[in-house]
Backbone as XML, in Angstrom:
<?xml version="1.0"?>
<chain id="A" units="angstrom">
  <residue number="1" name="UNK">
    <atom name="N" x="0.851" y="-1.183" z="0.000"/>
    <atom name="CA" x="0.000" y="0.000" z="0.000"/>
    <atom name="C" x="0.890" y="1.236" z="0.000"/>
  </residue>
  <residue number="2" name="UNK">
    <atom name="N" x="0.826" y="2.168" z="-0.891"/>
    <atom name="CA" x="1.489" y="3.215" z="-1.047"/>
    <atom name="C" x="0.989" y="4.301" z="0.006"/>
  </residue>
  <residue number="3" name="UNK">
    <atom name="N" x="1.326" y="5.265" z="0.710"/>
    <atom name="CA" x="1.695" y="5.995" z="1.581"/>
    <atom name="C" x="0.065" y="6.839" z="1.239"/>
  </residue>
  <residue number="4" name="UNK">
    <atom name="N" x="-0.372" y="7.193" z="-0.625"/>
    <atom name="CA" x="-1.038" y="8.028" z="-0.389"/>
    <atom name="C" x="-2.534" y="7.390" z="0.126"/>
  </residue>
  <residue number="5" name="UNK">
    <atom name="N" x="-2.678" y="6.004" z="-0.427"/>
    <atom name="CA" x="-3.489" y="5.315" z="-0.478"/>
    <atom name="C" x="-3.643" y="4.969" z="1.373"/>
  </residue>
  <residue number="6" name="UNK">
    <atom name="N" x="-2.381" y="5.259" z="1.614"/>
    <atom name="CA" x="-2.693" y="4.482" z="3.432"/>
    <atom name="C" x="-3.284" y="5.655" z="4.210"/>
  </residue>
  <residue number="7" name="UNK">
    <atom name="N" x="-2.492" y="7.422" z="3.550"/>
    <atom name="CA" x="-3.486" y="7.965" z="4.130"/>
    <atom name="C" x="-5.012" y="8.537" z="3.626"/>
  </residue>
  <residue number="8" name="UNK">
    <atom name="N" x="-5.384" y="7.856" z="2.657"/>
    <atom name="CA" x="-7.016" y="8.208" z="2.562"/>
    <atom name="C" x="-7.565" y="7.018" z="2.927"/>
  </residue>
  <residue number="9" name="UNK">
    <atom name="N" x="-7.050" y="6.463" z="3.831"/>
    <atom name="CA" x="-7.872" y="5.206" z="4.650"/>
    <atom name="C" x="-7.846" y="5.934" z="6.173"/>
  </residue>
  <residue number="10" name="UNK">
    <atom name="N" x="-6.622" y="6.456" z="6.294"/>
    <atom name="CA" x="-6.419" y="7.126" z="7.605"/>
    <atom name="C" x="-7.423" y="7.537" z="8.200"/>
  </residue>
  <residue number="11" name="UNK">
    <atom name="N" x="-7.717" y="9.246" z="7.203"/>
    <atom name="CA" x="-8.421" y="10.096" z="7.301"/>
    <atom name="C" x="-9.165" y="10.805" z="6.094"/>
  </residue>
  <residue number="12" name="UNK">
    <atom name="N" x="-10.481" y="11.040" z="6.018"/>
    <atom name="CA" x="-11.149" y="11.467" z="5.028"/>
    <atom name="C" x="-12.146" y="12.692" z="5.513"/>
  </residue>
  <residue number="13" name="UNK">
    <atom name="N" x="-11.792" y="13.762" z="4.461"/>
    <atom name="CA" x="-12.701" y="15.440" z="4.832"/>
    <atom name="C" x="-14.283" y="14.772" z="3.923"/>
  </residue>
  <residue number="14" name="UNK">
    <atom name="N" x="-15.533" y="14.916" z="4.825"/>
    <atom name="CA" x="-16.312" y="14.794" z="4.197"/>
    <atom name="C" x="-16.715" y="16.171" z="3.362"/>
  </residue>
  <residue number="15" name="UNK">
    <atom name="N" x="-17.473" y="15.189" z="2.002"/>
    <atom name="CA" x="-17.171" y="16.174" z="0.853"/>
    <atom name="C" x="-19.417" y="16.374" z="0.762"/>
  </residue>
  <residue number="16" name="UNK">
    <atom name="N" x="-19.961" y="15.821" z="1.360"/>
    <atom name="CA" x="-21.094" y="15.302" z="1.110"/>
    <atom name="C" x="-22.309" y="16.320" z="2.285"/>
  </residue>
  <residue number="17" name="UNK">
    <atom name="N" x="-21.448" y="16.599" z="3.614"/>
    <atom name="CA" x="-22.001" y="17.404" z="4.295"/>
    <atom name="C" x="-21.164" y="18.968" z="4.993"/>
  </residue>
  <residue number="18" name="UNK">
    <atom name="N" x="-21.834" y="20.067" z="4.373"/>
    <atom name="CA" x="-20.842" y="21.153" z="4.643"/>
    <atom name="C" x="-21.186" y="22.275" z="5.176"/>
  </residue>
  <residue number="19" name="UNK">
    <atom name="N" x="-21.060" y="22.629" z="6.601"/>
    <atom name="CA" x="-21.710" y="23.315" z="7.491"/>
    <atom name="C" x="-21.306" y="24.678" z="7.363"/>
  </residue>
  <residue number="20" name="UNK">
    <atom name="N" x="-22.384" y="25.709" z="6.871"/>
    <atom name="CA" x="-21.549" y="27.123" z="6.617"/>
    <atom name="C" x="-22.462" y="28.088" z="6.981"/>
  </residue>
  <residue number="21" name="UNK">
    <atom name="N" x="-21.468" y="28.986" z="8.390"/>
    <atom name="CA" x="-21.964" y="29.929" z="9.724"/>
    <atom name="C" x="-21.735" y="31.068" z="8.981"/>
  </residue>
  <residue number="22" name="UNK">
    <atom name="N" x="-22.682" y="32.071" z="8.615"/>
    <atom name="CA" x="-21.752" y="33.621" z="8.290"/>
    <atom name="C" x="-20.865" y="33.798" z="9.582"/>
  </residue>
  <residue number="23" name="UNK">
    <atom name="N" x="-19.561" y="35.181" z="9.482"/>
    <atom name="CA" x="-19.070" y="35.036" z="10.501"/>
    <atom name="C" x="-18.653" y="36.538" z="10.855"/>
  </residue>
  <residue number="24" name="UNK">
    <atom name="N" x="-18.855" y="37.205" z="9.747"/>
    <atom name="CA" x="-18.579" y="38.987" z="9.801"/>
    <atom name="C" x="-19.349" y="39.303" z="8.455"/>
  </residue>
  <residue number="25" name="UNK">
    <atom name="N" x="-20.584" y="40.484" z="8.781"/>
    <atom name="CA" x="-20.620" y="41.305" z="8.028"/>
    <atom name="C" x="-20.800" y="42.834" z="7.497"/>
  </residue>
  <residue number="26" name="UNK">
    <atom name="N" x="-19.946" y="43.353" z="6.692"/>
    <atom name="CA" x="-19.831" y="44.677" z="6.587"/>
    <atom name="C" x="-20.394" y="44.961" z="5.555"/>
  </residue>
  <residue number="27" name="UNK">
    <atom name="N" x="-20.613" y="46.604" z="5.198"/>
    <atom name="CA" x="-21.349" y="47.190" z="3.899"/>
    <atom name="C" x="-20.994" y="46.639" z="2.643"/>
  </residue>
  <residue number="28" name="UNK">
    <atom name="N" x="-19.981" y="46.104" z="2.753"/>
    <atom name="CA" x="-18.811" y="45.761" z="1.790"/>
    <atom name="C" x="-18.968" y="44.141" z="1.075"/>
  </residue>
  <residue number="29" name="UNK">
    <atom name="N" x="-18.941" y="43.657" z="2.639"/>
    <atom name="CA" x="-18.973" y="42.018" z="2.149"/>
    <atom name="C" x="-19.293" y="41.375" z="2.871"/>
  </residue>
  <residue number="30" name="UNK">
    <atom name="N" x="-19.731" y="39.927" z="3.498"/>
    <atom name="CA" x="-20.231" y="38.826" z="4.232"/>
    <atom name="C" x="-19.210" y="38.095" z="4.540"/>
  </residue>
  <residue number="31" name="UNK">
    <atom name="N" x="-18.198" y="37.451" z="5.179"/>
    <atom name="CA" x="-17.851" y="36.679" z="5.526"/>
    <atom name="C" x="-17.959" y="34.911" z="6.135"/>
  </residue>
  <residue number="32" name="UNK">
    <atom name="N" x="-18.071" y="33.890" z="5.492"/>
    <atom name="CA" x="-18.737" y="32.546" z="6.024"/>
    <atom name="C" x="-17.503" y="31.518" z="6.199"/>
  </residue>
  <residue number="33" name="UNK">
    <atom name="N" x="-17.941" y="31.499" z="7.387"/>
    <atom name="CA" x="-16.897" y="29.826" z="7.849"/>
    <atom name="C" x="-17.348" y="29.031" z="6.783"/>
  </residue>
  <residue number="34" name="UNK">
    <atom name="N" x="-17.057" y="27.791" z="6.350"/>
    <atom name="CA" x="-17.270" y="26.701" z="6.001"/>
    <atom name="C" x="-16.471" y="25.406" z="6.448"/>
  </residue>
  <residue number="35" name="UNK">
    <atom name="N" x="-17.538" y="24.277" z="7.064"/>
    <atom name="CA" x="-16.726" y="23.592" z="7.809"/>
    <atom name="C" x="-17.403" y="22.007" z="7.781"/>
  </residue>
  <residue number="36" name="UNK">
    <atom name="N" x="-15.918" y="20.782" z="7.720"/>
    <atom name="CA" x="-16.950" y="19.907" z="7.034"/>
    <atom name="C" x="-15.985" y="18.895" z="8.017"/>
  </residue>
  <residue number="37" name="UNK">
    <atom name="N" x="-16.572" y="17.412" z="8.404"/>
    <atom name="CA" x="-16.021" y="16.311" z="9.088"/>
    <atom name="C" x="-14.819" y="15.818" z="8.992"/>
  </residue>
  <residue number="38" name="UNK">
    <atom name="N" x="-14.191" y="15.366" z="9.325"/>
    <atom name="CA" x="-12.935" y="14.447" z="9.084"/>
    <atom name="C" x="-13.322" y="12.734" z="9.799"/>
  </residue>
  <residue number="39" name="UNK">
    <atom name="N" x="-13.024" y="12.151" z="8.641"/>
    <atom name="CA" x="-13.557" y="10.800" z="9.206"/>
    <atom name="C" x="-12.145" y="10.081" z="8.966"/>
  </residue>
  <residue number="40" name="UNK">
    <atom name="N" x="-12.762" y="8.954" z="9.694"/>
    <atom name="CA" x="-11.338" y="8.066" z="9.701"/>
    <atom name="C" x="-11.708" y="6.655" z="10.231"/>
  </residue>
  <residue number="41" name="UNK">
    <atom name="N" x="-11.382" y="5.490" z="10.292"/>
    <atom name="CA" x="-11.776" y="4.530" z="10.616"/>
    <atom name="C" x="-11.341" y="4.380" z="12.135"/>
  </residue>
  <residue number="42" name="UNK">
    <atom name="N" x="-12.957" y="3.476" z="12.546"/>
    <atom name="CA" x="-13.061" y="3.257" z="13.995"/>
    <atom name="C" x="-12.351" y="1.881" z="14.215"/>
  </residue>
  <residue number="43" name="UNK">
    <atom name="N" x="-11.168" y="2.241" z="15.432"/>
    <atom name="CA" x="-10.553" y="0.865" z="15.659"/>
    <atom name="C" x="-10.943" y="-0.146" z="16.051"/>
  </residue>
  <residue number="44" name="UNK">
    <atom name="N" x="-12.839" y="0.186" z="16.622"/>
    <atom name="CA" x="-13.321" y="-1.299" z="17.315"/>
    <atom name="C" x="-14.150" y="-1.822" z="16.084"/>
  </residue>
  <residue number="45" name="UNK">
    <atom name="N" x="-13.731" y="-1.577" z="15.187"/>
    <atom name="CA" x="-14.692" y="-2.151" z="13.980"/>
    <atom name="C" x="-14.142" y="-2.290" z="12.973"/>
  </residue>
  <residue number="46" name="UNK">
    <atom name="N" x="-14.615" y="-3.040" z="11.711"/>
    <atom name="CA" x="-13.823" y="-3.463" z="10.478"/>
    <atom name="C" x="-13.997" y="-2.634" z="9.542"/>
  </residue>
  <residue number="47" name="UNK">
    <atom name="N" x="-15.630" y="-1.984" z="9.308"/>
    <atom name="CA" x="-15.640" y="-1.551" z="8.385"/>
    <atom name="C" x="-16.762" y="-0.051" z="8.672"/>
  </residue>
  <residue number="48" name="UNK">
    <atom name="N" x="-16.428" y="0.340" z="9.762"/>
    <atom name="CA" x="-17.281" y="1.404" z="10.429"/>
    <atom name="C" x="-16.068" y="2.527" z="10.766"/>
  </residue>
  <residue number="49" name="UNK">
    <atom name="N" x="-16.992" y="4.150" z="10.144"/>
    <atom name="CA" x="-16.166" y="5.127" z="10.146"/>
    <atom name="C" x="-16.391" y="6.021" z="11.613"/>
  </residue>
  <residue number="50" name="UNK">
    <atom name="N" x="-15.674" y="6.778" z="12.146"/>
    <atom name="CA" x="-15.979" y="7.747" z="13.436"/>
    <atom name="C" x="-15.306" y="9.110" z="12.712"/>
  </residue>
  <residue number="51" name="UNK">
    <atom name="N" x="-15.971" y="10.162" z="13.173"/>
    <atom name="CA" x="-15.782" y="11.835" z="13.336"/>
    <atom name="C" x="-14.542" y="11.760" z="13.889"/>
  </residue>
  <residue number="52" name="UNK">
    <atom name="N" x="-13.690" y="12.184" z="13.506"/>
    <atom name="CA" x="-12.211" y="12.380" z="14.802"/>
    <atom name="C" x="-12.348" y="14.336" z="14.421"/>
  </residue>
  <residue number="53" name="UNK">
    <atom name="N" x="-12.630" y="14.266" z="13.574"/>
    <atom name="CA" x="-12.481" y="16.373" z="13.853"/>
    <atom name="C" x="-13.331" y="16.727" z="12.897"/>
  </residue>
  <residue number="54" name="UNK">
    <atom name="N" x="-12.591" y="17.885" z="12.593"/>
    <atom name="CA" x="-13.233" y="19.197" z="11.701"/>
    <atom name="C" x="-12.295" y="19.722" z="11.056"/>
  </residue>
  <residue number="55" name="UNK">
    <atom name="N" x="-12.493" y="20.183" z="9.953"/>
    <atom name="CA" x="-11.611" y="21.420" z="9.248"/>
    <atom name="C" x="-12.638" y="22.309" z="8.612"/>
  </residue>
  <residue number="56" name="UNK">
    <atom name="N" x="-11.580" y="23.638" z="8.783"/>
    <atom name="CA" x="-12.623" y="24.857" z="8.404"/>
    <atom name="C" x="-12.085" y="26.088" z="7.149"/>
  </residue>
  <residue number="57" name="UNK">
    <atom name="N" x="-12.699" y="26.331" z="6.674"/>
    <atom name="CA" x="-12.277" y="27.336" z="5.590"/>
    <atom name="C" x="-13.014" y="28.818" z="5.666"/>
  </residue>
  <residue number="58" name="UNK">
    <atom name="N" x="-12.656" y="29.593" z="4.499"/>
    <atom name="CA" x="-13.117" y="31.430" z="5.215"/>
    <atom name="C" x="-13.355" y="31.635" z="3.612"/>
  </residue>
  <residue number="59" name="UNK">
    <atom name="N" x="-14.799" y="31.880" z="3.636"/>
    <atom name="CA" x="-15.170" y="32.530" z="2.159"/>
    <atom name="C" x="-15.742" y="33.557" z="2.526"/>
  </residue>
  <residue number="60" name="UNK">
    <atom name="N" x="-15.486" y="34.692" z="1.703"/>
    <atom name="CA" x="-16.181" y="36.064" z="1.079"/>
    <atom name="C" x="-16.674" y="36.323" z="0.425"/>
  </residue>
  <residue number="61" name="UNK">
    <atom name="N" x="-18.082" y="36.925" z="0.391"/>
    <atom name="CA" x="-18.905" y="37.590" z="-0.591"/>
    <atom name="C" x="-18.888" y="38.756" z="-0.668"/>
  </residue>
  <residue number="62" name="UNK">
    <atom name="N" x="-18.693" y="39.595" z="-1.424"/>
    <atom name="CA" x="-18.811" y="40.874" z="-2.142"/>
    <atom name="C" x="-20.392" y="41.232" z="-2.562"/>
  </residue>
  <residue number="63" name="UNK">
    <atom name="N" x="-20.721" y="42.283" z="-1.490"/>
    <atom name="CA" x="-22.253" y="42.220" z="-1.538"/>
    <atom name="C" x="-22.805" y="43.057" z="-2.745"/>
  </residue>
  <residue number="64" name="UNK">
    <atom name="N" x="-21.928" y="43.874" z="-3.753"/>
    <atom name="CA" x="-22.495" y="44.597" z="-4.946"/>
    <atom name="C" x="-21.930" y="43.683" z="-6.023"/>
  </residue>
  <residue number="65" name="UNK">
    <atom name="N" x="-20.866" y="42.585" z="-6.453"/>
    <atom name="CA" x="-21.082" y="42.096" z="-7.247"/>
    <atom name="C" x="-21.239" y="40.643" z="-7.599"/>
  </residue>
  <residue number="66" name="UNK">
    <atom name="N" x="-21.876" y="40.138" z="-5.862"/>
    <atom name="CA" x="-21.725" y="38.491" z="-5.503"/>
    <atom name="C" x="-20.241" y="38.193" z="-5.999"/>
  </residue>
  <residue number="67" name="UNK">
    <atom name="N" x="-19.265" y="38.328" z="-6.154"/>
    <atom name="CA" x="-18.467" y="37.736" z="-5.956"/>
    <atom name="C" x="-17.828" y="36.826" z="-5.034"/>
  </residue>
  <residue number="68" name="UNK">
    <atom name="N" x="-17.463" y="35.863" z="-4.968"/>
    <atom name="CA" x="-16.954" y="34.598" z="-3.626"/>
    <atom name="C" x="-14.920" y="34.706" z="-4.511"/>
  </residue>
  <residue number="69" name="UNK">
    <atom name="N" x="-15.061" y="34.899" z="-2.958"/>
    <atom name="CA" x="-13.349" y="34.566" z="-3.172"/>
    <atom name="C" x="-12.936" y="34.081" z="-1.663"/>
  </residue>
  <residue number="70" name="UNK">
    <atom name="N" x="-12.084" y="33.095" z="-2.228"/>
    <atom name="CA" x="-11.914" y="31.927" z="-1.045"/>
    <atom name="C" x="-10.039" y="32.732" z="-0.154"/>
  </residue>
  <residue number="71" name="UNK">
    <atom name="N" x="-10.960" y="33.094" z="1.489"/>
    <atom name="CA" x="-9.533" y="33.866" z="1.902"/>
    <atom name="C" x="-8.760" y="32.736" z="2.714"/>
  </residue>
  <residue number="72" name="UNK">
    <atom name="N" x="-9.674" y="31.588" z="3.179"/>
    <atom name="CA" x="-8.704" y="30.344" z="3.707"/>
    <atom name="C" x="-8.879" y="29.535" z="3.302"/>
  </residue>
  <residue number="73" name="UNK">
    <atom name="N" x="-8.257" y="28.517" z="2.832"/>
    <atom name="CA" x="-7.786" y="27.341" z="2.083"/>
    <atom name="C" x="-8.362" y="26.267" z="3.366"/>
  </residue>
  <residue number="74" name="UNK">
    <atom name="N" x="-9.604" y="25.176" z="3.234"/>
    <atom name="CA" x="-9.524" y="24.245" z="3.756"/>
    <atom name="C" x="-9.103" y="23.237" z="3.736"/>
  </residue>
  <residue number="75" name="UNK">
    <atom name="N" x="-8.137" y="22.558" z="4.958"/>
    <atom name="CA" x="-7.195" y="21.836" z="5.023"/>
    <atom name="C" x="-7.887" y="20.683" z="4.319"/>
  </residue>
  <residue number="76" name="UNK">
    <atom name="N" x="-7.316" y="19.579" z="3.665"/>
    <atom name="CA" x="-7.502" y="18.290" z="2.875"/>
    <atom name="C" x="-9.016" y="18.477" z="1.816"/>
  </residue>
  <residue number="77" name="UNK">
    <atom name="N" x="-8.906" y="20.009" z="1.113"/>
    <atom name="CA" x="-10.197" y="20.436" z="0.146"/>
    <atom name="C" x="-8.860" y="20.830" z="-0.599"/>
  </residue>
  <residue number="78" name="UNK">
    <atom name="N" x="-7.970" y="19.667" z="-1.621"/>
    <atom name="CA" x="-7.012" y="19.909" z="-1.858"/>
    <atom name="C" x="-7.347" y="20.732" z="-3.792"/>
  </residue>
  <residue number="79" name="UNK">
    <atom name="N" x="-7.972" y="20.051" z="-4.115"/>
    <atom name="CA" x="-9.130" y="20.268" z="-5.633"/>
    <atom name="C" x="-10.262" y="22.141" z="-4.933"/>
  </residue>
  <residue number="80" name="UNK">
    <atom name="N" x="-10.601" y="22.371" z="-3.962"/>
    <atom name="CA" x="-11.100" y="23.642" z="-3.526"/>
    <atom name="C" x="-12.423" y="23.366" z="-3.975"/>
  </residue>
  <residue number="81" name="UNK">
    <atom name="N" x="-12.998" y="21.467" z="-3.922"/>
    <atom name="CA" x="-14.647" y="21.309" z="-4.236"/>
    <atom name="C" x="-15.454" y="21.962" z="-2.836"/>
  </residue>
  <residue number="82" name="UNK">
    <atom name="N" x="-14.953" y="21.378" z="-1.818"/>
    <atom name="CA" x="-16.002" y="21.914" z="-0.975"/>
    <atom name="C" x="-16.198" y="23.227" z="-0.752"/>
  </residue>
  <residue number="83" name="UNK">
    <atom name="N" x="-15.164" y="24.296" z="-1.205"/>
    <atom name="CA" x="-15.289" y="25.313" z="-1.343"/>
    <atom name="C" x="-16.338" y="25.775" z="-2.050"/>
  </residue>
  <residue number="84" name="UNK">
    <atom name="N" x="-16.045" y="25.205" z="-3.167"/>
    <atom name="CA" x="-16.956" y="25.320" z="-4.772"/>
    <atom name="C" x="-18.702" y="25.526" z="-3.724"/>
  </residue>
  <residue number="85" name="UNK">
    <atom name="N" x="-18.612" y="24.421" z="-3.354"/>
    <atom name="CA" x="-19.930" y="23.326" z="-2.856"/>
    <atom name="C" x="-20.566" y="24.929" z="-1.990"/>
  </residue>
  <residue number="86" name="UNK">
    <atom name="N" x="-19.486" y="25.244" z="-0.989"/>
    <atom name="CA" x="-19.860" y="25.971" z="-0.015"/>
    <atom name="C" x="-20.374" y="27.457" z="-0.440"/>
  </residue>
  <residue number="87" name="UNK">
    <atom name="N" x="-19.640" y="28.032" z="-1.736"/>
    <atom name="CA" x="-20.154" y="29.360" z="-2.498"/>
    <atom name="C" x="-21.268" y="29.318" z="-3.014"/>
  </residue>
  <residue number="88" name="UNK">
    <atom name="N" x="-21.374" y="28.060" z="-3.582"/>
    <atom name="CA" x="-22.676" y="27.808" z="-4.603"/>
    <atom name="C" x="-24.155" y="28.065" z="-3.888"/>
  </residue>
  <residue number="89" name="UNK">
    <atom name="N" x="-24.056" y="27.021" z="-2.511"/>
    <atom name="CA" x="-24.701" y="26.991" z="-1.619"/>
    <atom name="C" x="-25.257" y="28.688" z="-0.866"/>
  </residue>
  <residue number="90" name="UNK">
    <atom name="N" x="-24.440" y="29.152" z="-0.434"/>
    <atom name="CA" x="-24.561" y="30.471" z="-0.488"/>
    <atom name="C" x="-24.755" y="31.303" z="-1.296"/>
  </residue>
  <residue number="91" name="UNK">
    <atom name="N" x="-25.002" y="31.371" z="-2.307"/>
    <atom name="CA" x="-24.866" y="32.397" z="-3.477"/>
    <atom name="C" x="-26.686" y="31.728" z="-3.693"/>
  </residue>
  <residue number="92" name="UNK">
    <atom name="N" x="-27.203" y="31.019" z="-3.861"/>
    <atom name="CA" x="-28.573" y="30.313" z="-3.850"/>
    <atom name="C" x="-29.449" y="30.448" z="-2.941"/>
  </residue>
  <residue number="93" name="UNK">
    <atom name="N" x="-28.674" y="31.244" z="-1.803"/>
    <atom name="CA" x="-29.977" y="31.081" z="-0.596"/>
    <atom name="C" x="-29.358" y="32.194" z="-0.426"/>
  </residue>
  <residue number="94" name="UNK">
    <atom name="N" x="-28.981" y="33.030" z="-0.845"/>
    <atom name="CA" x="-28.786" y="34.713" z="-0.998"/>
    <atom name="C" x="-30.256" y="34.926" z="-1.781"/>
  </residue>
  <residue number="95" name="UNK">
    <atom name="N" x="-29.602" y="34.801" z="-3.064"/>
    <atom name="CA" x="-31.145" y="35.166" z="-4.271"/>
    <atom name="C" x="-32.097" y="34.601" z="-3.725"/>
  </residue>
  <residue number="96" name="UNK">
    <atom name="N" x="-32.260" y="33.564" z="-3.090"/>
    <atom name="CA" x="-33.582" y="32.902" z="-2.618"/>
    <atom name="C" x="-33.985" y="34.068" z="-1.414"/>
  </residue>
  <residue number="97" name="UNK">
    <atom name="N" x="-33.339" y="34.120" z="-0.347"/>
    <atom name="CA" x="-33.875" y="35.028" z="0.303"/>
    <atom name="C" x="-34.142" y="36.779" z="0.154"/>
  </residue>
  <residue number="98" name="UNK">
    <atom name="N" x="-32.737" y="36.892" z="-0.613"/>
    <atom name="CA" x="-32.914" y="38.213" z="-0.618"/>
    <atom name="C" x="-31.884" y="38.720" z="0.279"/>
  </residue>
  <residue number="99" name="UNK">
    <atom name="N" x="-31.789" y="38.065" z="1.239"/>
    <atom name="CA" x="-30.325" y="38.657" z="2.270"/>
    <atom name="C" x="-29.409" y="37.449" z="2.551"/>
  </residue>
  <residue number="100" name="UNK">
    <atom name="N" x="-28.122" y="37.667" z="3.022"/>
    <atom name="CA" x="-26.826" y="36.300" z="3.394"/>
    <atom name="C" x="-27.466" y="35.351" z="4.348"/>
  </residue>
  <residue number="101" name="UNK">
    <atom name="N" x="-27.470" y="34.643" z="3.833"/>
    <atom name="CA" x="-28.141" y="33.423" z="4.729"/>
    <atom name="C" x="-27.327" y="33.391" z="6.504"/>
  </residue>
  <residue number="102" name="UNK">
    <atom name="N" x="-27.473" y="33.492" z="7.193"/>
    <atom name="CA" x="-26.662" y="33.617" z="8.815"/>
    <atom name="C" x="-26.630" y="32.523" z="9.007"/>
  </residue>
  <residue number="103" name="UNK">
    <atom name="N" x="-26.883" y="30.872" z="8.360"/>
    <atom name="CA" x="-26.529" y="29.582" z="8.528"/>
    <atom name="C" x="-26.877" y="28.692" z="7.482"/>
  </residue>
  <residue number="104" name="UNK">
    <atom name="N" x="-26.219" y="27.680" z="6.791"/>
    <atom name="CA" x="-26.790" y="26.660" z="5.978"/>
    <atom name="C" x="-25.839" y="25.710" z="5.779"/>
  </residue>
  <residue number="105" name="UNK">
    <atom name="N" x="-26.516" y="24.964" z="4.947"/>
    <atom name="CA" x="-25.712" y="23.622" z="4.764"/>
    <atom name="C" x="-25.983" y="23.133" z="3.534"/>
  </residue>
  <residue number="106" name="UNK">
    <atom name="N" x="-25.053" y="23.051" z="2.866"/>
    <atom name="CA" x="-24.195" y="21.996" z="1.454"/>
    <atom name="C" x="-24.821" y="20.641" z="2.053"/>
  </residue>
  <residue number="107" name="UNK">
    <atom name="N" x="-25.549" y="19.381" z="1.416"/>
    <atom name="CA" x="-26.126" y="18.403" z="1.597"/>
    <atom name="C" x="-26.152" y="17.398" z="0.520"/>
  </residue>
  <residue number="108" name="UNK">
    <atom name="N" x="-25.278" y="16.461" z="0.109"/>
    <atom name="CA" x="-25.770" y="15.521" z="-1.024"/>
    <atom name="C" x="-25.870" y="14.550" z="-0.358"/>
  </residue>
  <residue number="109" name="UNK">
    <atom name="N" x="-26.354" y="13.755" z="-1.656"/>
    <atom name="CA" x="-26.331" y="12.065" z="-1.286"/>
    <atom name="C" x="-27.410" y="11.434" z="-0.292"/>
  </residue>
</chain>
């Protein structure tokens, strides 16, 4: 087993559920955590996963031209999908409401 393969058995960022808090906002722009599981296999079991953490990322919206620009890099969102996942999500329940959503969640599967 090669090293990369041993660690995506290790540990895995879920890509499927993605929890995103606004976290500052000014005239200017919105600020949103985005923050998603880290799984990893449970040692009393063969084929059963456990939560061991979290990792979190920092997106910005630009409230005159929706723009999203990603100011922290979430750790093992090495491709920047859950990012993707996490703007999209927000940018949809902006227009839907009309104002920055103050909580939501990215949901597949």
């Amino acid at each position: 087993m090669s090293s990369s393969e041993s660690n995506e058995q290790v540990a895995r960022v879920d890509g499927m559920s993605i929890a995103i808090l606004m976290d500052i906002e000014t005239e200017e722009y919105v600020d949103f955590v985005f923050l998603a599981d880290v799984w990893a296999m449970d040692p009393r079991y063969r084929s059963r996963w456990m939560v061991i953490g979290q990792h979190r990322g920092l997106l910005r919206v630009a409230k005159v031209l929706m723009d999203v620009s990603l100011l922290r890099a979430m750790s093992g969102d090495n491709n920047d999908a859950r990012f993707r996942k996490a703007a999209g999500k927000v940018l949809s329940e902006w227009r839907r409401l009309g104002t920055p959503p103050k909580a939501t969640q990215y949901a597949s599967g």
